[in-house]
N, C-alpha and C positions, 0 to 999 in steps of 0.2 A: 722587353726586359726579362720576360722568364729564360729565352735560348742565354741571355746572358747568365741571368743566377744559376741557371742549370751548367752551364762551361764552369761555373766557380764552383758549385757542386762536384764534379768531378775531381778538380784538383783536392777538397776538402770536402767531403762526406757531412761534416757534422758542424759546417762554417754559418751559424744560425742565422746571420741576417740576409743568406739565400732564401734557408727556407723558410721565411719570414717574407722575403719579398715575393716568392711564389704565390704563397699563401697570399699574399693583400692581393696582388693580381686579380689570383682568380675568384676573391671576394667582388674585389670591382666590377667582377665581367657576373656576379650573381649565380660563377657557379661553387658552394659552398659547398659539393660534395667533392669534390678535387682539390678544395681548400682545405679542409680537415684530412684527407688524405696526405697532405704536404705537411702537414702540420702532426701530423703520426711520423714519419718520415721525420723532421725534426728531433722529436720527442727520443727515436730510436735510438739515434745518432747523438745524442746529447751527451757530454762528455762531463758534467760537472752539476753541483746542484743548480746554481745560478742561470744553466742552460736549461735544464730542466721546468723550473720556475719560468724562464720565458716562454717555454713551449704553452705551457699552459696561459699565460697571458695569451700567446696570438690564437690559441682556441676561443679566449674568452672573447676577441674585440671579432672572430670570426661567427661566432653567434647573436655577438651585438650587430653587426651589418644581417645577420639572417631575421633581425627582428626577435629572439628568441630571448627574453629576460628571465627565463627561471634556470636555463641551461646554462647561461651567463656568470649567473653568479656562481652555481653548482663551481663551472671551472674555475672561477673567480676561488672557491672554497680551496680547493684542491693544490692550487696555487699558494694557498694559506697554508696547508696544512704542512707542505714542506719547510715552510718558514718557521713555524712552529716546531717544528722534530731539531732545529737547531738553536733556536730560543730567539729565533732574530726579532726584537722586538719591532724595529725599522722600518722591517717587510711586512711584517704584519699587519701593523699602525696603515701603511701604506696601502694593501690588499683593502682592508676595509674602506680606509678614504673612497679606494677605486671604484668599488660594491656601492656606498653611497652616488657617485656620481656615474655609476651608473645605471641608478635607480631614478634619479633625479633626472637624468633625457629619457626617460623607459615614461615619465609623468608619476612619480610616485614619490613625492620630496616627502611626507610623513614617514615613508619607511625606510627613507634614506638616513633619516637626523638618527636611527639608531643607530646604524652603521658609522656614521661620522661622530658619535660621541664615541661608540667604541675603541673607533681610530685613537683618537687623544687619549680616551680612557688608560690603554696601553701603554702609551709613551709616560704619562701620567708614574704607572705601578712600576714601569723598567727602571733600568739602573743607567738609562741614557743620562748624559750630561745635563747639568741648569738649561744652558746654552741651548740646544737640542730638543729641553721641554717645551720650555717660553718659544722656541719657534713653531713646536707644534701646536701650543695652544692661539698664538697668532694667527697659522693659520686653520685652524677650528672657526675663529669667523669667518673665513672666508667663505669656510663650509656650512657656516650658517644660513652666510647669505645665500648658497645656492640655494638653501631649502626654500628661504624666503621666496627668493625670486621665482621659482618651481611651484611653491602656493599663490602667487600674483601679492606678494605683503610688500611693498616695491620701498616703503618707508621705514620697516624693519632691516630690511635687505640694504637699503644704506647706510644705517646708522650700521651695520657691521661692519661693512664695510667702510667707514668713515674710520674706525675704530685701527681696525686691519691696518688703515693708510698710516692712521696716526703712530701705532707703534709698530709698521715697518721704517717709518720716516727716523724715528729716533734709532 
């Protein structure tokens, strides 16, 4: 797949879900410094905030395959912080979600729940729709349960999830 992404490379320089597939590639094959090299490459070539902001995502999910959770979230950060330079409260709410969960596979769900209250926190203070809230705080339990489930509380963790079901179902 890379001789592929690379011929679509060519036609488009800056066509991100190349160097995005590059990049997982050579995650999978465990070489992560050829990964981050693609993924700079990327970044270069980025044409828009939104592209931007994904480069930084595939650095992030490319330290989480290195094992590396403080680097993680670092980029996880920096990903925010573009989000924030445009008030997007969306991306933001969403960056943190991402930080909690993946703190919560890192084994660390106590230091995730700050991160996932923040997440809501934000949609909470934004100017997002009713609509928009109430879906955010819906799924906050979800986000609960993962803490739960991450602490072993397997009974806490359903009942949010019971909760979750219930007022998605309605």
């Amino acid at each position: 797949s890379i001789k592929n992404y690379s011929k679509a490379l060519q036609q488009d320089p800056s066509f991100v879900a190349s160097h995005s597939g590059i990049a997982t590639d050579y995650n999978e094959m465990g070489d992560y410094s050829t990964a981050q090299k693609q993924i700079d490459k990327m970044e270069m070539a980025a044409k828009s905030h939104g592209q931007k902001r994904f480069s930084h995502l595939a650095r992030t999910v490319s330290f989480v395959y290195q094992g590396d959770l403080e680097m993680a979230l670092r980029e996880q950060e920096k990903e925010m912080e573009l989000a924030q330079k445009i008030h997007d409260s969306a991306a933001i709410s969403g960056d943190y979600a991402r930080m909690g969960n993946i703190l919560v596979d890192f084994g660390e769900p106590e230091r995730a729940l700050e991160y996932y209250n923040n997440s809501v926190e934000v949609i909470r203070k934004s100017d997002q729709s009713p609509e928009q809230k109430e879906l955010a705080e819906r799924f906050h339990l979800s986000n609960l349960a993962n803490v739960a489930i991450g602490k072993g509380e397997l009974s806490t963790a359903k009942k949010h999830t019971a909760e979750f079901a219930k007022q998605a179902e309605a």
